[in-house]
N, C-alpha and C positions, 0 to 999 in steps of 0.2 A: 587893517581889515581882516586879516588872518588871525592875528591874533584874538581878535576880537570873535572870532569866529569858534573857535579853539576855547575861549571862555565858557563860550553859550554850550558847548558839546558834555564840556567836561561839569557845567550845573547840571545838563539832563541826565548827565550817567548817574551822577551822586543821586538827582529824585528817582530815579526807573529803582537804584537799589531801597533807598529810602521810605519809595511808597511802598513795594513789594515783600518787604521782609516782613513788617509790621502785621501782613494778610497772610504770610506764609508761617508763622511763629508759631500761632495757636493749632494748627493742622500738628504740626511737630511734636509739639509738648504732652497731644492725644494720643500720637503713635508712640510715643516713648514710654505714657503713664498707661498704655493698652486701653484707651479711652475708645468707644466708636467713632469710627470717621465714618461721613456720606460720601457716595458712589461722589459729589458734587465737591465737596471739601480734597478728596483725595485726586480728582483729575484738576481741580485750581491748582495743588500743589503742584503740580507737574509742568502745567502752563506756566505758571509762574518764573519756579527754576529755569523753565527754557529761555522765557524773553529776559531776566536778569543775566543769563547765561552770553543770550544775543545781542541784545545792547548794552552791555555792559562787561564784554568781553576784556578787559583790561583790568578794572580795579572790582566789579563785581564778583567775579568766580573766587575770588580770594575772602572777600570781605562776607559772602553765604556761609565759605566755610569754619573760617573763625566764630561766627556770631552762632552757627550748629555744632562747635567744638567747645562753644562757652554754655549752650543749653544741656547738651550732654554731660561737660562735667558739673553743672547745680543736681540733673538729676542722679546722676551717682553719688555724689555728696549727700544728699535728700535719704538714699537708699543705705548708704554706709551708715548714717546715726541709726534707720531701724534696726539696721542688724547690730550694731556695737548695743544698742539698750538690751540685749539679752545677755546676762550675767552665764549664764547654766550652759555647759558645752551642746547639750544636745538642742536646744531649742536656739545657739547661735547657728549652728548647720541646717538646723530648718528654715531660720529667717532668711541665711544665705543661701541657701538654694533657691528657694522661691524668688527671689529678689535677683537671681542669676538667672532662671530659668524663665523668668517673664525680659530680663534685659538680652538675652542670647536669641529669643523670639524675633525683637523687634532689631538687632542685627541682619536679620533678613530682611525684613518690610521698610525699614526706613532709608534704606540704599537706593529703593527703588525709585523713588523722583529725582532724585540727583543724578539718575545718567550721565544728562544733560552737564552738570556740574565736573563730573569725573573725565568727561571728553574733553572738554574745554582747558581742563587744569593738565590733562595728558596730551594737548592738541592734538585731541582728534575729532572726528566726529560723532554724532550721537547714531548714526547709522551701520558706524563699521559693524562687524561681526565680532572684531576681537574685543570694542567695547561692554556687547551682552554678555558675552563670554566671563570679562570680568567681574562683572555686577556680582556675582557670589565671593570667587576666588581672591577676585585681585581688588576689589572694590575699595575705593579711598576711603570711602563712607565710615565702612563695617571692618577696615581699620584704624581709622579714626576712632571708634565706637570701643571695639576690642580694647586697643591700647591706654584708654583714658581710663578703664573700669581696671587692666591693667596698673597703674602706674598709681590709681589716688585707693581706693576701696582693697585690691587685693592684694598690693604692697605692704599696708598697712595691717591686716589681719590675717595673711598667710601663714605667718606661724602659728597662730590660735587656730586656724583650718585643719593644719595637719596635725597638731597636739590633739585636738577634741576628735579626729577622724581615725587616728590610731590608738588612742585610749577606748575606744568603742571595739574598735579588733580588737585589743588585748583583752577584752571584760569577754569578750565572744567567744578567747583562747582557752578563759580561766570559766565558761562554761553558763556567761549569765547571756540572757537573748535581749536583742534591739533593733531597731528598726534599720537593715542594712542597707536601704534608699539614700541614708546620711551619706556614708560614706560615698557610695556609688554616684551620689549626688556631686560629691566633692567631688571624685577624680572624675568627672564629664567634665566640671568646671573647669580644669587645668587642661584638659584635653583640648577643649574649645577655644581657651584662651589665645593660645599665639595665634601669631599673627604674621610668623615666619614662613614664607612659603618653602623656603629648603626644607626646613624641619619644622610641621607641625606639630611636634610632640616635644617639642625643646622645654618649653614649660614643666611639662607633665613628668621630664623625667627624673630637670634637675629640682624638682621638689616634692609631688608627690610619692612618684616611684621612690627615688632614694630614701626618703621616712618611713615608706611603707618595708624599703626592705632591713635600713638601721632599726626599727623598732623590731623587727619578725627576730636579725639577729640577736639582740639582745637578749631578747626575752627568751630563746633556746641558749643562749651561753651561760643563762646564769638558770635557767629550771633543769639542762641534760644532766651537768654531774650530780644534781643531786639525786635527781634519780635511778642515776644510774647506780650511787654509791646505797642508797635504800634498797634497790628492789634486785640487783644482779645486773649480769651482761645477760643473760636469755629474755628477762622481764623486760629490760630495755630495749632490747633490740625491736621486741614487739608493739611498745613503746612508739618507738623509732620511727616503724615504720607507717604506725597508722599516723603519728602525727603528720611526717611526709605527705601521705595519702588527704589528710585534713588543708593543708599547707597550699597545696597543688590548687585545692578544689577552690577553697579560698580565695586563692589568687586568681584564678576563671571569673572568680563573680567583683573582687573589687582591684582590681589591674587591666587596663588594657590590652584586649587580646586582637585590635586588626593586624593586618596582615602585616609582617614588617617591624612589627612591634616587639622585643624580646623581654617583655615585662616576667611573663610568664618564667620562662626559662632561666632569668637571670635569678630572681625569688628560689624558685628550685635548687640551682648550684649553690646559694647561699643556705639553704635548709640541711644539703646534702653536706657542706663542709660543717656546718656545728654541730649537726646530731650525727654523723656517722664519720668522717674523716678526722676528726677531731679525736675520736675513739676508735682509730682502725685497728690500734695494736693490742689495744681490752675485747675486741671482738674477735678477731683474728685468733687470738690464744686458744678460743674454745673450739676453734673448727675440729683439731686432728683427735680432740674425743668426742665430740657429735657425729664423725664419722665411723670412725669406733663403736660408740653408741647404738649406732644406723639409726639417730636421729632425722629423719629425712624432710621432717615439719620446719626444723630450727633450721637444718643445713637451709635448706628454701628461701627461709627469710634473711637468713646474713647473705646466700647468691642474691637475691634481691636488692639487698645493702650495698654490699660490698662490688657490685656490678657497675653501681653509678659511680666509684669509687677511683680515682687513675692507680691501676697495679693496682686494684684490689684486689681480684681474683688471682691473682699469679700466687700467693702462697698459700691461695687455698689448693691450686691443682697440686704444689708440690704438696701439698700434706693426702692431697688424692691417690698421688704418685706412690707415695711411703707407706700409705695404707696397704694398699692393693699389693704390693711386694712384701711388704714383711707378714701380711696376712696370707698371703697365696702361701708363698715358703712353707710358711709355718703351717698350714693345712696340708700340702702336699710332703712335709717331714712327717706328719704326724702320722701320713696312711703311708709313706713309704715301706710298710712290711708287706702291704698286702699289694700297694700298685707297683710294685716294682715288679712283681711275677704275674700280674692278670692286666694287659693290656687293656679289658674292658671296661675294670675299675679305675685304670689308668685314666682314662679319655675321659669319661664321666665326671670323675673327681674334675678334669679340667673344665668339661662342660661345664658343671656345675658352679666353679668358681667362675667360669665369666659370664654366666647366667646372676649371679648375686651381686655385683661386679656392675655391671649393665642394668639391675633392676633399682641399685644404688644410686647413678647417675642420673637415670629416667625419674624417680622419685624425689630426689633431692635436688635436682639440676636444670630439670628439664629437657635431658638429651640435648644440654647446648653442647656445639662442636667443639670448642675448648676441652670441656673437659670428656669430651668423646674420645677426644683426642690422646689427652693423658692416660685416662683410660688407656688404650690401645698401647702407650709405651711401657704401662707397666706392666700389663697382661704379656707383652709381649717376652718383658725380661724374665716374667716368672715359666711362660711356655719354655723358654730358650734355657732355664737354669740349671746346672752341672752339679747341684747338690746333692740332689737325692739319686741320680744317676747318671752315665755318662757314658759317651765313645768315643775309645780313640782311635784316631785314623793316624796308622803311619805312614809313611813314606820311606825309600831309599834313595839315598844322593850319593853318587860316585861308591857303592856297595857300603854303605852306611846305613843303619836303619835309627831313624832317628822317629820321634813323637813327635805331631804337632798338639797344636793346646787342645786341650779335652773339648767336646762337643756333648750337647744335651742330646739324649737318646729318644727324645722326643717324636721326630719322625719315625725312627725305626716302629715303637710304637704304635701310633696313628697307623702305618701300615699292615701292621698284626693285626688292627682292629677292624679295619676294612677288610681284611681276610675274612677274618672271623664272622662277618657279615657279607661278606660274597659268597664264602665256601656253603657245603653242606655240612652246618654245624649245629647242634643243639640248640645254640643261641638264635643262628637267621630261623630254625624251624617254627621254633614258638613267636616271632615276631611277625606279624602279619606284612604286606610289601609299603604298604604306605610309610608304616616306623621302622622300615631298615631303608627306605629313603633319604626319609628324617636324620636317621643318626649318622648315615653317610656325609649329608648336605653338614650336617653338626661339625663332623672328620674334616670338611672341606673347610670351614670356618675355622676350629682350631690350627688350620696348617696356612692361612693366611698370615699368623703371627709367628711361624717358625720361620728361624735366618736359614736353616741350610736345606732347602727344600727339595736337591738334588741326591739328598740321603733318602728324603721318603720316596721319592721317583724309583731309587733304584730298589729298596726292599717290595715297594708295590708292583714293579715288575716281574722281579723272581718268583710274589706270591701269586699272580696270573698266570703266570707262566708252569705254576705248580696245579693251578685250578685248570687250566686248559688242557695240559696234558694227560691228570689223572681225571678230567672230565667230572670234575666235584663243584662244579659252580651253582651255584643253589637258582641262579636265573641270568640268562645270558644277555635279556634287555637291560637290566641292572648292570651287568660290566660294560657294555658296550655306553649307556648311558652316563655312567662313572668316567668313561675317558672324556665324554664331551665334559662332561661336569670341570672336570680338571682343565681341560683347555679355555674355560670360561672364567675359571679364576684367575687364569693367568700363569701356569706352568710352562714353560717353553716349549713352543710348535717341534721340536725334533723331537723332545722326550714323548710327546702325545702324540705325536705320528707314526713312533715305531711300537707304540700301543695298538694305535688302532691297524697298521700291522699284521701283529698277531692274529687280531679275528676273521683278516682276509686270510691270512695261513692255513689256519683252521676251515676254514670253508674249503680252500683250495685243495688243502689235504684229504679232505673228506672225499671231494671227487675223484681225485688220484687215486684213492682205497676204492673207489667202485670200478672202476675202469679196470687196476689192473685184475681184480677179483675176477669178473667178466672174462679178460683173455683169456684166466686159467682153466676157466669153466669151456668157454669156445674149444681150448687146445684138450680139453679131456684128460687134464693134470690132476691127479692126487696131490692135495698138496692140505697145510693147515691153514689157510687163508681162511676159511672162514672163523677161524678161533684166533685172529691177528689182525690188528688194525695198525698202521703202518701211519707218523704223524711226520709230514715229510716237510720240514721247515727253513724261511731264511736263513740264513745265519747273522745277517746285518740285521734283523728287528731280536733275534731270538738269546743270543749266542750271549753270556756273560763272561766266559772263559774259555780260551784256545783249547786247554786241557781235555785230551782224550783219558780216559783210565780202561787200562786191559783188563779183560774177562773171560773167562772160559765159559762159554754158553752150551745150553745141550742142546745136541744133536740138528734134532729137528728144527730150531732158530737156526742154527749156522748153515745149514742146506737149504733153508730158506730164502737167507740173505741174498745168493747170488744172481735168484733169480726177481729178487725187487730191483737189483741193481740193473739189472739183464731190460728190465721193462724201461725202468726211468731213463736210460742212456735212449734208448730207440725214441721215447718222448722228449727232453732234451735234450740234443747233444751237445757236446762241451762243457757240459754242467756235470759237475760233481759230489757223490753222497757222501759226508759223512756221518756214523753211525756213533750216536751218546747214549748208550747203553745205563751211564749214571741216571740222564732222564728216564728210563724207562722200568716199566712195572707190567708186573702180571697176574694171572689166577692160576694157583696149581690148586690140585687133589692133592688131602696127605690124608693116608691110611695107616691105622695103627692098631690094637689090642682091642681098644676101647669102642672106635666107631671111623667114622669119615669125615673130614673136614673140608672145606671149599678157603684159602685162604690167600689173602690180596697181597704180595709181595713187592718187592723190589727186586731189577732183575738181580744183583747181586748176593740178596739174601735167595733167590730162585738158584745163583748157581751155588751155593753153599749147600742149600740143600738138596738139589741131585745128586752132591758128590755119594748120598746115602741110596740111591735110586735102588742102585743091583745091591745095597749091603743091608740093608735096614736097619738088622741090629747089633753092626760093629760098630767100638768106640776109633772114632782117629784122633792122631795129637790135630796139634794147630800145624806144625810143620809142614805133613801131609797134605792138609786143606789150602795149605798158598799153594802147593803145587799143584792142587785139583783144579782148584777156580784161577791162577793165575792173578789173583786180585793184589793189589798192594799192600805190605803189613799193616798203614794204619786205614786204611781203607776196610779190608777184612777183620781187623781186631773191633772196628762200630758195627758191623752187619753181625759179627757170631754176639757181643754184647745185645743187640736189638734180638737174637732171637730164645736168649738165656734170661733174660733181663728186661721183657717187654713188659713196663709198667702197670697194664690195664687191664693182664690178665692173672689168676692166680696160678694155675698150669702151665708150663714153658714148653715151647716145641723142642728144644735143646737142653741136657744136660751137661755140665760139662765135672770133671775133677782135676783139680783142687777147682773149690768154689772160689772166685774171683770179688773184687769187691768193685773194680772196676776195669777198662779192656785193658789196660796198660799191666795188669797181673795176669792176662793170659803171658804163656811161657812156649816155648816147641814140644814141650812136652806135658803141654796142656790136654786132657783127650774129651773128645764131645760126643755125643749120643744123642739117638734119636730118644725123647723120653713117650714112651709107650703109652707113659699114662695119662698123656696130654688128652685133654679133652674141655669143651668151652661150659664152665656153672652158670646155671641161671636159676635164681633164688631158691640155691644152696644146693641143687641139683642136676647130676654130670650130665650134660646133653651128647648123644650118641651121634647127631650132626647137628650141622652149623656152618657159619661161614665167620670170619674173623680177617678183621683187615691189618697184616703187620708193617703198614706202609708209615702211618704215624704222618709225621712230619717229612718227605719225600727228600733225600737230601741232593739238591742239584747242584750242589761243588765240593768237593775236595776241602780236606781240612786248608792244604797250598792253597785253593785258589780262593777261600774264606779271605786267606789274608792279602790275594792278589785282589780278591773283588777289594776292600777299603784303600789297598793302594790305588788302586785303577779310580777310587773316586775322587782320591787327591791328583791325583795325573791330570783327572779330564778338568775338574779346576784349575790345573796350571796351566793346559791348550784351552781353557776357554776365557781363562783371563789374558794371555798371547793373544790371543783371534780378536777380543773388544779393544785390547790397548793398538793395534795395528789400525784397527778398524778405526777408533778416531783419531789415530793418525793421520791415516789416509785423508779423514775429514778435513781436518782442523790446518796439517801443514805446518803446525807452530803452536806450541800450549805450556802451558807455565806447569810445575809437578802439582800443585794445588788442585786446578784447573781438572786437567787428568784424573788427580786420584778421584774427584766430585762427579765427574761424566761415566767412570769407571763402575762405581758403585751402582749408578744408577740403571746402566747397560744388565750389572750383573746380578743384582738384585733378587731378583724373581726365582733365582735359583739356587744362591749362594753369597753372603759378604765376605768378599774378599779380605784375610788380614795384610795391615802394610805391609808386615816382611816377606809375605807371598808377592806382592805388588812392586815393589821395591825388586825383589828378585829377580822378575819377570822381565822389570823392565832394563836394569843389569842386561839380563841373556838378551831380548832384543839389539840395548846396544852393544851387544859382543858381537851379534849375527848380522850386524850393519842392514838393520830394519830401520836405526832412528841414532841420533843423534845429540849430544847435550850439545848448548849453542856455547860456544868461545867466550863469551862475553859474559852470560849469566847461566852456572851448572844449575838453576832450579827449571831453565825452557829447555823444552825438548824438539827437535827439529826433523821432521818425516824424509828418509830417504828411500828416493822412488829405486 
C-alpha cells in the first residue's frame, strides 16, 4: 500500500515538472532574445516556477535548472557564430558588444522568476530578506548566465577581444581616430563578467588590464630610444612627458577606475619605468648645466620626470647643492676687492646671491621643500665660507696662546651693516624708513644661515652701545624694534635681554641727568652741568671689558666728578661709580689764526689737546704729552695719529715733526703743534667756522682688550658649552658620547656650533671636576654625578 503510494507521488511530480516547463520555455527564450513579454506571460512565469518549485521540491528545482542552463547555453552558441562571421577586428567588437550588451541586460531580468528556484536549491524560503537580497549579487540564475557565456563564447575568442581592442589603442597612439566605444565596450565586458564575489575584477585584470598594460609597454620600449637617439635628451624629455600626460588620460577612459581598482596607477608606474627610469642616467647628466644655464623651463620638466622617479631627485639636489657653492664662491672672489672693505656691498652681494638662488628654485622647482632645503645648506656653506675673509679667535691655555680654526667674518660684517643703517649715516639718510626696515629684516635673513651667531651679537652690541652713547641713532623705534626682531628669529633670550637693557639704562640715565641738574640749581651751585650729560650705566648689560684706562682730564671735569658721585651715593647707597672715560666724548671750541671751530672729540683726544690750553703755539715732544695726559703709550700714540692724520679732512688740527707714516714712528722726541692753519674747506674754500666731528669710529676698548674681547668670546663658548653638557646631564642621568654630542648641537646651535675638540675638551674638564662620569663598562656612556 505505501509503496504503491509512493509510485502515484513520484508520477505526479515528473507531470507537475513535465506539464510546466513546456509553458514556461517560450516566456524564456523571449526574455533571452529581448523579445516582448506580456504583464500575463511574465507573472505565468512566476507562478509556474513557484508551484514546480512546491510540488516538486525534490527532483524539480534541479531538473528547471538544467533544462534553463541547457536554453542559455544554445543561446550563447546561437550568439558566438554571429560574432565569429565578422572577419574585420573592428566590426568583431561591435558584433560583440551588442551581442554582450543585450546578454548582460537580460542577466538582470531573467533571475527574477526563479526566486522561487534559488530558495529552494539554497533551502530556503522565497520570503527571507537574504534571499531578495541575492537576486542581483548572489543570484544562482545570473551565475548560471555569467558563467556559461564565460566558459563557451568568451573562452573561445578572448584572445581575438584583446588583440582587436589593443591594436585600436595602438592606431590611436600612432595618431589615427576610432570609435573608442569598442574598446570601452570590451573592458565593461570583462568587468561584468565574474562571477566571483571576493574579486569582481578577477577577470578583468588577469586579462584585460594585463594586455592593456603588456601592449602600452611594448610599444614605449621599442618607440623611446628611438627617439630619444633622433631628437636629444631636452626633445625627449618633452616627448616624455606629454606622452605620460596622454597615457594617464587614456587610461581614465579605457581602464577601470572604481574605487579600489588600481588600473590606473599600475598603467602609470609602467609608463613612468620605460620612458623615464629607463633613461634616468641620459637625463640626469643634463641637469648640472640647465642649472648652469638657469634653464628653469627644462629644469621643471626633468623635476616633473624625475619626481615619479625612486632617488630621482637626490642627484639633482646634489648638483643644486654644487651649483650654488661654487657659484656663490666664485661671485663673492670675484668682488672680494671691494666687499671685503664696504660692509654694504658686502651684504647686498649676499642678498643678491640668495635672492637669485631662491628665484632659481621658485622657477625651476616650484619652491618644493627638498630642494628649499638644499638650497639653505649650500647658501649656508657659502654665508659661512673663510675664503675670501676670515677671523680668528684665539684663545690661551695654561699661558699659551694658541689659534683656533679660522672663522668666516661674516657676522662681524652683518653687524657694520646694521650700523650703518641704525647710525646717522649718509646711507640710512637717503633711505626712506620703510627700506632700512627691509634691508634690516634682509640682515636678519642673512644671519639665520651664519654658524656662529654669538660673533654678530657681540659686534652688534658694541655698535649700540657706540650709537647710544654718542647719541647718533638715526631712529630709536628702529633699535628698540631691531632687538625684538632678533629675539624672534631666534637669538638667545640672555644676549636680547641685556639689549633691551640698555634702552632701559638710557632712559633711566636720562632721568638721573635731570634730577641731579635740579639739585645744583635748588643748591645755587656754579657748576658746568648744563654743558654735561652724565650716562650712568649697568655694568652687567653694558661693560665688555673690566679695563679702566687713566687719563688726565681738565680741570673743570675733574671738579666735577665728585660731586656726581656726592649725588649718586645719597641716591644709591652701596652702589658704586665707575668712570670709563674711553666711552666718553665731547665738544670743545678751538681757536686759531684763521677762525673758530666747534669740534666733537673723544675725551682723550680732549685731553691731548688742552695740554695746549695755556700754550697755543708751543711745539711739545710726545714724551711730554704722556706725562700731560697720563694716557698709555699705545693708547696716546692712536689719539695724536687721529688728530695728525684724520682721514676726511685736508687741514690737520696737529702738526707734528718728523712726519710719521704711522703712530708706531712717533719717537719721544717726536714734537707736535697746534697747526694755525687748520681751518674746515668747502668747495675749495677755507671756512672761518664750522664744526667738524673727530670722533670717527668711537674706540671703546683698548687695543689689550680687542684681543681680550675675541678671547672672552671663545671663553663664553666654553662656559656655554659646560652649562648645556651639565644640563643634559642633569637630564638624561646616562647618555651614550654620540647621543650627547646630537642633543649638544642642538641646545647650542642658535648661537654657535660647537667644534669636537671643544666638546671633547669640555667634557674631559667636567670629568676632571667630578660633574659626570665614563661608565666602567663602556668609556663611550657617560654617567651624571649629582
Amino acid at each position: 500500500m505505501a509503496a504503491s503510494t509512493n509510485e502515484r507521488m513520484m508520477k505526479k511530480d515528473e507531470w507537475q515538472f513535465d506539464e510546466k516547463w513546456p509553458m514556461m520555455r517560450p516566456c524564456v527564450l523571449k526574455l533571452l532574445r529581448q523579445n516582448d513579454v506580456s504583464r500575463a506571460e511574465w507573472q505565468e512565469l512566476f507562478m509556474n516556477v513557484h508551484l514546480v518549485c512546491l510540488w516538486d521540491d525534490r527532483t524539480g528545482p534541479p531538473r528547471v535548472h538544467e533544462a534553463l542552463r541547457t536554453d542559455i547555453l544554445d543561446f550563447i552558441e546561437q550568439a558566438q557564430k554571429r560574432v565569429l562571421d565578422n572577419q574585420d577586428d573592428s566590426a568583431l567588437l561591435k558584433s560583440y558588444i551588442a551581442e554582450w550588451k543585450k546578454f548582460f541586460t537580460q542577466c538582470t531580468y531573467l533571475p527574477m522568476p526563479f526566486g522561487q528556484l534559488e530558495a529552494t536549491l539554497a533551502n530556503k524560503t522565497s520570503n527571507s530578506a537574504q534571499t531578495k537580497k541575492n537576486q542581483h549579487d548572489e543570484s544562482i540564475v545570473r551565475k548560471l548566465m555569467l558563467d556559461s557565456w564565460n566558459q563557451s563564447i568568451f573562452s573561445s575568442i578572448k584572445q581575438r577581444l584583446q588583440d582587436s581592442a589593443m591594436k585600436l589603442v595602438h592606431a590611436e597612439r600612432n595618431g589615427e581616430a576610432f570609435d573608442s566605444q569598442l574598446v570601452t565596450g570590451v573592458r565593461e565586458s570583462y568587468v561584468n563578467l565574474s562571477s566571483d564575489l571576493e574579486d569582481k575584477l578577477s577577470i578583468y585584470k588577469e586579462n584585460f588590464e594585463r594586455a592593456y598594460i603588456d601592449a602600452t609597454k611594448a610599444f614605449y620600449k621599442a618607440k623611446a630610444p628611438q627617439y630619444l637617439q633622433a631628437n636629444g635628451v631636452q626633445n625627449y624629455m618633452k616627448w616624455a612627458d606629454q606622452a605620460l600626460k596622454e597615457e594617464e588620460q587614456r587610461a581614465l577612459k579605457y581602464l577601470e577606475t572604481r574605487p579600489g581598482c588600481s588600473s590606473v596607477a599600475a598603467l602609470t608606474e609602467c609608463c613612468v619605468k620605460v620612458l623615464v627610469t629607463e633613461f634616468k642616467e641620459q637625463i640626469l647628466a643634463e641637469c648640472a648645466h640647465m642649472i648652469k644655464a638657469n634653464e628653469t623651463d627644462r629644469l621643471q620638466l626633468m623635476f616633473k620626470l624625475m619626481d615619479r622617479v625612486l632617488d630621482g631627485i637626490a642627484p639633482m639636489l646634489k648638483d643644486l647643492e654644487e651649483h650654488i657653492v661654487s657659484q656663490g664662491l666664485a661671485d663673492m672672489k670675484a668682488a672680494a676687492e671691494y666687499i671685503t672693505t664696504d660692509s654694504e656691498k658686502y651684504v647686498e652681494q649676499l642678498l643678491n646671491l640668495f635672492t637669485r638662488f631662491s628665484q632659481l628654485v621658485k622657477d625651476a622647482f616650484s619652491d618644493d621643500p627638498r630642494f628649499l632645503t638644499s638650497r639653505d645648506k649650500a647658501y649656508k656653506y657659502v654665508v659661512n665660507d673663510i675664503t675670501v675673509f676670515k677671523l680668528e679667535l684665539p684663545t690661551k691655555q695654561k699661558g699659551v696662546i694658541n689659534k683656533t680654526q679660522p672663522e668666516s667674518k661674516c657676522p662681524e660684517l652683518l653687524a657694520n651693516y646694521c650700523d650703518m643703517l641704525l647710525r646717522k649715516t649718509p646711507l640710512s639718510k637717503k633711505l626712506t624708513s620703510d627700506e632700512i626696515e627691509t634691508k634690516l629684516k634682509n640682515v636678519l635673513l642673512v644671519l639665520k644661515y651664519v654658524t656662529n651667531k654669538d660673533v654678530f651679537m657681540r659686534y652688534h652690541k658694541a655698535h649700540l652701545t657706540r650709537r647710544l652713547i654718542l647719541d647718533t641713532s638715526a631712529d630709536s623705534e628702529k633699535e628698540e624694534n631691531m632687538v625684538e626682531w632678533l629675539r624672534e628669529v631666534g637669538m638667545p633670550a640672555d644676549y636680547v635681554n641685556k639689549l633691551a637693557r640698555m634702552f632701559q639704562d638710557i632712559k633711566v640715565s636720562q632721568t638721573l641727568n635731570h634730577e641731579f641738574k635740579d639739585t645744583l640749581y635748588l643748591n645755587s651751585k656754579e657748576s658746568i652741568a648744563d654743558y654735561v650729560n652724565i650716562k650712568i650705566l649697568n655694568a652687567g648689560a653694558w661693560m665688555r671689558s673690566s679695563e679702566r684706562v687713566p687719563v688726565s682730564l681738565p680741570r673743570e671735569l675733574e671738579d666735577y666728578i665728585p660731586e656726581v658721585e656726592e649725588f649718586y651715593k645719597r641716591k644709591h647707597n652701596g652702589r658704586k661709580l665707575q668712570w670709563h672715560h674711553l666711552m666718553s666724548n665731547g665738544i670743545v671750541t678751538f681757536s686759531n689764526e684763521i677762525g673758530r671751530f666747534d669740534i666733537e672729540v673723544t675725551t682723550f683726544q680732549m685731553a691731548v689737546l688742552f695740554a695746549w690750553n695755556q700754550r697755543p703755539k708751543e711745539k711739545i715732544p710726545f714724551e711730554n704729552l704722556k706725562l700731560a695726559t697720563e694716557l698709555q703709550d699705545i693708547e696716546l700714540r692712536r689719539t695724536l695719529w687721529s688728530l695728525v692724520a684724520f682721514p676726511k679732512i685736508k687741514k690737520q688740527v696737529l702738526c707734528c715733526d718728523p712726519e710719521p707714516k704711522s703712530p708706531k714712528d712717533f719717537t719721544d722726541a717726536t714734537r707736535f703743534w697746534i697747526n694755525q692753519q687748520f681751518a674746515l674747506v668747502k668747495n675749495s674754500k677755507l671756512q672761518k667756522r664750522g664744526k667738524i666731528n673727530l670722533i670717527g669710529r668711537l674706540q671703546l676698548s683698548t687695543e689689550k682688550s680687542k684681543e681680550e674681547d675675541n678671547e672672552g668670546i671663545v671663553q663664553l663658548r666654553i662656559l656655554r658649552t659646560q652649562e648645556a653638557i651639565v644640563k643634559i646631564m642633569k637630564m638624561r642621568k646616562r647618555i651614550t658620547n654620540a647621543q650627547l654630542q646630537s642633543e649638544l648641537v642642538e641646545i647650542l646651535k642658535n648661537m654657535f656650533l660647537p667644534s669636537k675638540k671643544m666638546i671633547k675638551e669640555q667634557i674631559e674638564w667636567l670629568i676632571e671636576h667630578k660633574y659626570m662620569q665614563r661608565d666602567e663598562e663602556n668609556i663611550n656612556t657617560f654617567i651624571y654625578m649629582a
